[in-house]
C-alpha positions in Angstrom: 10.2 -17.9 5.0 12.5 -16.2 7.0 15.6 -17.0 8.1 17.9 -16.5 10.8 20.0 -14.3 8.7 17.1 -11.9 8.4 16.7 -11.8 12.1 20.6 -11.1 12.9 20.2 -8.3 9.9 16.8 -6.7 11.8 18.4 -7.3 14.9 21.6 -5.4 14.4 19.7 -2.3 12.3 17.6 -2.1 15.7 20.7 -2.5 17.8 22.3 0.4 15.9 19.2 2.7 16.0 17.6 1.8 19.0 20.2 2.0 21.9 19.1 -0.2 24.8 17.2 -2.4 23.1 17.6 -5.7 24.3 16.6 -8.9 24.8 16.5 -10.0 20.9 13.1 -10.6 18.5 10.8 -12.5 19.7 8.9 -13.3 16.7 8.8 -12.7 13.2 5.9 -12.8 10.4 5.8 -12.2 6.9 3.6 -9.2 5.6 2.7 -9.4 1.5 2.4 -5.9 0.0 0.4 -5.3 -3.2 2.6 -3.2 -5.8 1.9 -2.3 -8.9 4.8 -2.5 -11.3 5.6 1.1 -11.6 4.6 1.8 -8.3 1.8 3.7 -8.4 -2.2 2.9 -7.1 -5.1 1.8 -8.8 -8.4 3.7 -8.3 -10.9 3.1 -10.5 -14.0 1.2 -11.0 -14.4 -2.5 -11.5 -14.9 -3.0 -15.3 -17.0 -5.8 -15.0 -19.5 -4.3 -11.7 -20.0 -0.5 -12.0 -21.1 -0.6 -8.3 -17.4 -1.7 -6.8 -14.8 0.5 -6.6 -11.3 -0.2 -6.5 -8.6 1.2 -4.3 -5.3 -0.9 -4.1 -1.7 -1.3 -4.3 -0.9 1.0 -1.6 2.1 -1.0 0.2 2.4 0.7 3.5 3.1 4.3 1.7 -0.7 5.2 1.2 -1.8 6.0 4.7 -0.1 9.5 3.9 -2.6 9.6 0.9 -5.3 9.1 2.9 -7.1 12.0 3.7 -7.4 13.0 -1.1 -7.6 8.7 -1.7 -11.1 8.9 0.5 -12.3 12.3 -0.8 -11.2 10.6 -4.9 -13.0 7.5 -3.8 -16.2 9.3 -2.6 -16.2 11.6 -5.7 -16.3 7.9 -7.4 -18.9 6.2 -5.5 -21.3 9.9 -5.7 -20.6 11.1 -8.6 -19.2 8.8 -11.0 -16.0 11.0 -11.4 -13.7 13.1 -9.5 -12.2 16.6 -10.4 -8.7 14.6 -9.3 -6.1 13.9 -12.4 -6.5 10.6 -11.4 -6.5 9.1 -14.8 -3.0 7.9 -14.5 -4.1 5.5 -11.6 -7.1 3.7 -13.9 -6.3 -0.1 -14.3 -6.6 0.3 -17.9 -3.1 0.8 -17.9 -2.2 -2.7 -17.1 -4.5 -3.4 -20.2 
């Protein structure tokens, strides 16, 4: 939910670095991020369907990772592995 103390907060950061920007937020939405807990991705295979592979937990900062996430994934999908130290990222962690 958000509130109209979040809208007076977004609206005074814009105020601040936005000069001449007027006329006040129109509308608002929520956006969910997925996170893992230390902050980090998760590529890797599904461990119950070898065919699906997983790419998640991004939160807005992986578009920058882009270009290596798609070339890991492909490696993946072709291959079966990747020449990436990408073991850090595998779900199992969580396990």
């Amino acid at each position: 939910m958000i509130t109209d103390a979040d809208i007076s907060s977004l609206s005074d950061v814009a105020d601040e670095h936005i000069p001449g920007l007027s006329g006040g937020i129109r509308s608002a939405h929520i956006c969910l991020n997925t996170m893992t807990p230390e902050n980090h991705f998760i590529l890797d295979r599904h461990p119950d369907f070898n065919d699906i592979i997983l790419a998640t937990g991004f939160s807005g900062h992986g578009f920058k990772f882009a270009p290596v996430v798609g070339e890991i994934l492909a490696d993946l999908a072709l291959d079966g592995r990747t020449e990436y130290p990408v073991g850090f990222l595998f779900a199992a962690r969580f396990a």
